[in-house]
C-alpha positions as CSV (number, residue, x, y, z in Angstrom):
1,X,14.3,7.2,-3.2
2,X,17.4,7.0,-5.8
3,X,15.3,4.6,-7.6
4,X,11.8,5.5,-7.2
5,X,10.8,9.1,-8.7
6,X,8.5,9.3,-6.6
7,X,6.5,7.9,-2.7
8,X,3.1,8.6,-2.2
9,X,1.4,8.6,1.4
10,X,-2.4,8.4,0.6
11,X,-3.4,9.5,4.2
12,X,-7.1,11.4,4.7
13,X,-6.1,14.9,6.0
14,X,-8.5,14.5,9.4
15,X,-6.3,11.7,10.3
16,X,-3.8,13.8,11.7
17,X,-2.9,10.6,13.9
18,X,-1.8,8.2,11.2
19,X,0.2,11.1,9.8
20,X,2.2,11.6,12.7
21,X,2.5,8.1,13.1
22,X,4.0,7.7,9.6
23,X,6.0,10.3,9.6
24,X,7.7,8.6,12.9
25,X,8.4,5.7,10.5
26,X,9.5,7.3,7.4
27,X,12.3,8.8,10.3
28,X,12.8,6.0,11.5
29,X,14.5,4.7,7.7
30,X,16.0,8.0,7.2
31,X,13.0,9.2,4.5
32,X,11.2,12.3,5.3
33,X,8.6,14.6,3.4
34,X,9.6,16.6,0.7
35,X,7.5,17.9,-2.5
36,X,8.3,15.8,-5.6
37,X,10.1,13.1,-3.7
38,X,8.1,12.0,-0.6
39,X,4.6,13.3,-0.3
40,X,1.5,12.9,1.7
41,X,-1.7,12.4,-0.8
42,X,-4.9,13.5,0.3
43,X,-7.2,10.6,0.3
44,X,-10.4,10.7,-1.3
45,X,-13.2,10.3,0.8
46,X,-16.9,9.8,-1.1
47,X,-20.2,10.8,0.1
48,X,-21.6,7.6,-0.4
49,X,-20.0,3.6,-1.1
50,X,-22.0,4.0,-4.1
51,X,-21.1,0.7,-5.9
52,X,-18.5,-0.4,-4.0
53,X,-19.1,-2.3,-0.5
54,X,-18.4,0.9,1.9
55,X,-17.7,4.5,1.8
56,X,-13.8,3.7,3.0
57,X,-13.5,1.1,-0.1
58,X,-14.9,3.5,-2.4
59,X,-12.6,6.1,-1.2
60,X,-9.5,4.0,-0.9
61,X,-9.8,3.0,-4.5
62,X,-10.3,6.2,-5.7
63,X,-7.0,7.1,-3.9
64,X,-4.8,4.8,-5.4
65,X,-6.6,5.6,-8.6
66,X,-6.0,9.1,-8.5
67,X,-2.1,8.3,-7.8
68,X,-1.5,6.4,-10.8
69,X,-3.4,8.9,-12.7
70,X,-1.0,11.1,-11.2
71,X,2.0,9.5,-11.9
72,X,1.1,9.3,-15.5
73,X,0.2,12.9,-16.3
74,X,3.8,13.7,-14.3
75,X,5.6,11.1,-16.4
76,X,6.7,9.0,-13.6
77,X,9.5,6.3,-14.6
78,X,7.7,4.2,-11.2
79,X,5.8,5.0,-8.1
80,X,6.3,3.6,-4.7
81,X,2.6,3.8,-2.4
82,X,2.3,3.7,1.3
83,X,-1.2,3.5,2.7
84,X,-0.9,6.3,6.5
85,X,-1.5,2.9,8.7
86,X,1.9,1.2,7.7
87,X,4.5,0.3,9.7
88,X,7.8,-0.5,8.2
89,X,9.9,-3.7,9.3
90,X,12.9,-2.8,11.4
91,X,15.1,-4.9,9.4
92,X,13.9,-3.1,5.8
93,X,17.0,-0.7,5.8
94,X,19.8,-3.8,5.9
95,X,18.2,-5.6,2.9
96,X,16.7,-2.2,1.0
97,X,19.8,-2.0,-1.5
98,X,19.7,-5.7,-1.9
99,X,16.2,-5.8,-3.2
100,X,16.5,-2.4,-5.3
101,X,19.5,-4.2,-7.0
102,X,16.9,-7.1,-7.9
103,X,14.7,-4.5,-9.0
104,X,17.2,-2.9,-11.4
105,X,17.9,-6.3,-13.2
106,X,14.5,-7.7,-13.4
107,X,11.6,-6.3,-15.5
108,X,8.7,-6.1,-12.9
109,X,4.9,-4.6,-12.9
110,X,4.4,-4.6,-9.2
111,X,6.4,-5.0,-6.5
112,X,5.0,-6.0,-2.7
113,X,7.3,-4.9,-0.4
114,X,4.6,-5.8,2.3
115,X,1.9,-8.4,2.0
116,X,0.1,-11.1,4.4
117,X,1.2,-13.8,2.1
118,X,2.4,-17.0,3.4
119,X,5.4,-18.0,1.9
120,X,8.4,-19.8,3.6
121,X,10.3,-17.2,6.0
122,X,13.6,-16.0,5.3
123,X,16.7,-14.6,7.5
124,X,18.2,-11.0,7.1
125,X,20.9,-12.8,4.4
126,X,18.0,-14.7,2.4
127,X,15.9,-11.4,2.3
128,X,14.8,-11.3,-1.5
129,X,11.9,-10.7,-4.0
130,X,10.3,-13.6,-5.6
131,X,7.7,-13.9,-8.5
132,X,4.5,-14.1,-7.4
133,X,0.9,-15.0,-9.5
134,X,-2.1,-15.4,-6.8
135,X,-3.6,-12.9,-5.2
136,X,-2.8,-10.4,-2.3
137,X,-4.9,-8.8,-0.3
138,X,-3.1,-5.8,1.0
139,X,-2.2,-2.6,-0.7
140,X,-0.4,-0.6,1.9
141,X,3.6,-0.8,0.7
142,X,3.6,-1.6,-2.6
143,X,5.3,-0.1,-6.5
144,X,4.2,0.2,-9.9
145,X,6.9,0.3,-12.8
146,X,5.5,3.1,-15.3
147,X,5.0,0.9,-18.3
148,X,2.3,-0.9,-16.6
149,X,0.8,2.4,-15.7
150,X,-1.2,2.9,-18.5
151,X,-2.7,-0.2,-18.8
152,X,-3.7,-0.6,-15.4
153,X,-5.4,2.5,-15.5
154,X,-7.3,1.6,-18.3
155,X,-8.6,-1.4,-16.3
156,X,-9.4,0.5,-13.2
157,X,-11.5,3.0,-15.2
158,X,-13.2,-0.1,-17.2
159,X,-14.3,-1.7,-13.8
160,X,-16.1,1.9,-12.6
161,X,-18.5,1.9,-15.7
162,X,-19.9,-2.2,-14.8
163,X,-21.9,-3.4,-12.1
164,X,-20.9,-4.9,-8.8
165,X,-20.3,-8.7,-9.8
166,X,-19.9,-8.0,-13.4
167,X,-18.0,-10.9,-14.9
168,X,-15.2,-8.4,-16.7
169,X,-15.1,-7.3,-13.1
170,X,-16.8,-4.5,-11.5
171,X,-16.4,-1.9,-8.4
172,X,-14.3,-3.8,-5.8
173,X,-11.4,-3.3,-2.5
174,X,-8.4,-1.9,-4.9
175,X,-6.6,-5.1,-3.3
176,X,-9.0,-7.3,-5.2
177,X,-8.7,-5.0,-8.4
178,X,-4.9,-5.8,-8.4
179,X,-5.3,-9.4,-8.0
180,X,-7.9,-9.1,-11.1
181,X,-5.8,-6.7,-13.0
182,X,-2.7,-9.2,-12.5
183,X,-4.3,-12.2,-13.3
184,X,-6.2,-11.0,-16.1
185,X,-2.4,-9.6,-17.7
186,X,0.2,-12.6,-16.6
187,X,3.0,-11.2,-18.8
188,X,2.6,-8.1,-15.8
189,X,5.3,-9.4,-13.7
190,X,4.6,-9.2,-9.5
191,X,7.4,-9.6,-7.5
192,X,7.2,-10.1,-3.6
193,X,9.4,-9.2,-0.8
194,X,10.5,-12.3,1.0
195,X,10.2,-12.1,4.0
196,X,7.1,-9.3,4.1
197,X,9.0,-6.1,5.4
198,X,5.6,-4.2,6.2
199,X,2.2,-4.3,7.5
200,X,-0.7,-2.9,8.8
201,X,-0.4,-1.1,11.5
202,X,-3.0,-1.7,14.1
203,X,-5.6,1.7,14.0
204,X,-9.2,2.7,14.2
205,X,-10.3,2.0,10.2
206,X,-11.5,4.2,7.9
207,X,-12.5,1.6,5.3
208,X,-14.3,-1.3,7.4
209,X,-16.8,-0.1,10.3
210,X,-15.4,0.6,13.6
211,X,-15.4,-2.1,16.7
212,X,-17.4,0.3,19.5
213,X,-14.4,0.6,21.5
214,X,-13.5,3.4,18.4
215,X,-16.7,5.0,19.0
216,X,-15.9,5.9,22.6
217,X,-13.7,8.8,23.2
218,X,-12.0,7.5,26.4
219,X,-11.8,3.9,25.5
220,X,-11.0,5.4,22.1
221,X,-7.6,6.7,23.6
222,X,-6.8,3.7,26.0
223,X,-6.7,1.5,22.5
224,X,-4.9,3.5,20.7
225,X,-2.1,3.5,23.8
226,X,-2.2,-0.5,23.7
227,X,-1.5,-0.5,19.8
228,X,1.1,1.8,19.5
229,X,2.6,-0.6,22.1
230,X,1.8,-3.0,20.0
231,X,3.2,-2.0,16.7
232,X,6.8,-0.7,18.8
233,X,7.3,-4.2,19.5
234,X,6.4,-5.5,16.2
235,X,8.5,-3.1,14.4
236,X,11.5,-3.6,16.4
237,X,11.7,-7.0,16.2
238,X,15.4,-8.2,15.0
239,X,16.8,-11.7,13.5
């Protein structure tokens, strides 16, 4: 956080779960809330999917949306954006000031400090960020360098005033927006953290509908037991 000015946590306020649980991780790399530094955003959550192809996309992308819009009015140098389901790699703390110090001497648009991509795996000592131009699919650990701010709002407020499947691109998953924003701008630099330091952390959705073992209260419980067991072992794996 000496090099971001600011780490939003977009996490829907009923969730109380996810916030718990990501406030356990932000411990666990020595990062906890605090008002202009590291704070939880209130997600957006719509009445209706309206154009987009849920409620929970809709809602998401509205989220990320309103941080950026944030970011700008506030003057932001750069935002860092954590989505509440996130869980952060055990090894991210050894290699944080390493990738920083590649963020401070390259000019970057985004940065993907977590992704699904699959790119050849590296050891703690190769740990690196790398250009990337394709698309990504995730959007749950990820930075924007404030001169790209304006611009990518622009976009994002273009593609609410088309049609779904409008060729200039229309109401989409924010992941997909990205990908279009990106490939549509290619001087926008992407970097990507090799390897991925973060991913989704197994939980009940709130964007895609829920398997019926999340419907059921007691069953409900017993899977959320199994993926916190789950996630522990992921996220303390070493090299």
């Amino acid at each position: 956080m000496d090099y971001f000015d600011r780490c939003y946590i977009i996490n829907l306020p009923e969730r109380k779960d996810r916030r718990r649980e990501m406030e356990k991780e932000l411990k666990r790399i020595g990062l906890s809330p605090e008002p202009g530094r590291v704070e939880f955003f209130p997600a957006i959550r719509p009445e209706s999917a309206g154009p987009f192809p849920s409620v929970g996309a809709h809602g998401c992308f509205m989220s990320h949306l309103g941080i950026l819009r944030e970011a700008r009015a506030q003057g932001l140098r750069n935002v860092l954006i954590l989505e509440d389901d996130l869980t952060i790699d055990a090894r991210f703390p050894a290699v944080e000031e390493k990738l920083l110090g590649e963020l401070r001497e390259t000019p970057w648009g985004f940065a993907f400090f977590g992704h699904v991509l699959e790119l050849p795996e590296a050891g703690l000592d190769d740990a690196h960020l790398e250009p990337y131009a394709g698309p990504i699919v995730t959007a749950h650990f990820y930075a924007v360098n404030g001169p790209v701010i304006e611009r990518l709002l622009a976009f994002l407020d273009a593609l609410l005033q088309r049609p779904p499947g409008h060729p200039d691109g229309g109401p989409m998953h924010v992941d997909g927006a990205y990908s279009t924003f990106r490939q549509r701008n290619p001087d926008v630099v992407t970097l990507v953290a090799v390897p991925s330091l973060g991913w989704q952390r197994s939980s009940r959705s709130d964007i895609y509908p829920n398997r019926w073992y999340d419907r059921w209260p007691l069953v409900r419980t017993l899977v959320a037991l199994a993926r916190r067991g789950k996630v522990w072992m992921r996220g303390n794996r070493r090299v």
